[in-house]
C-alpha positions in Angstrom: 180.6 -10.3 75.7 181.0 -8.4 72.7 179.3 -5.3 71.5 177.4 -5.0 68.6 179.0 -3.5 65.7 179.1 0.5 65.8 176.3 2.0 63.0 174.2 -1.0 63.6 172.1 0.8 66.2 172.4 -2.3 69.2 174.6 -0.2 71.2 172.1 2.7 71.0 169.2 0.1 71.8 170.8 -1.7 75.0 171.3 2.0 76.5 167.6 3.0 76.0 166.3 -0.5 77.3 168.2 0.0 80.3 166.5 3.1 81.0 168.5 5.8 80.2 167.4 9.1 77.6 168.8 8.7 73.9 169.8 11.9 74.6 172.5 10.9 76.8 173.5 7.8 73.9 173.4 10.9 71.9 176.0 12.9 74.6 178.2 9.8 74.9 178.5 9.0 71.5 179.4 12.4 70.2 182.7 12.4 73.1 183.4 8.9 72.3 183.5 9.6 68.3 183.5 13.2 67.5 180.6 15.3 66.1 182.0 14.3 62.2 181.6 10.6 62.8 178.1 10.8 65.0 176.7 12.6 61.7 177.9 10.5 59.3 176.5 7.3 61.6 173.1 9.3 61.7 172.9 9.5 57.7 173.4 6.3 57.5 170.8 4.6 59.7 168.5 7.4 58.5 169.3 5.5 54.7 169.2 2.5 56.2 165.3 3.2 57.8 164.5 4.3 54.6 165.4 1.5 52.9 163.5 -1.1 55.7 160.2 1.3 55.1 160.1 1.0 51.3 160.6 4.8 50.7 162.6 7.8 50.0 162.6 8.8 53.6 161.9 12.6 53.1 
């Protein structure tokens, strides 16, 4: 089965349905993909909320 694409949020989702914190998605991701690429994932689902609500997201 394939994962969902990385920045799309799915693999973040799965974890937390299956029970575990997002603060241990948070821990995995940042060994996985460095602190440099976790941040610049972050910005851009914070954009892409934004966006989905309609405003500036500040």
């Amino acid at each position: 089965m394939a994962k969902p694409k990385l920045g799309s949020g799915g693999r973040f989702r799965a974890l937390v349905a299956s029970g575990k914190s997002p603060a241990l998605a948070a821990f995995i991701g940042r060994k996985k993909h460095g602190k440099v690429k976790m941040a610049a994932l972050a910005a851009a689902g914070r954009r892409r909320a934004a966006r989905r609500a309609g405003g500036s997201g500040y």
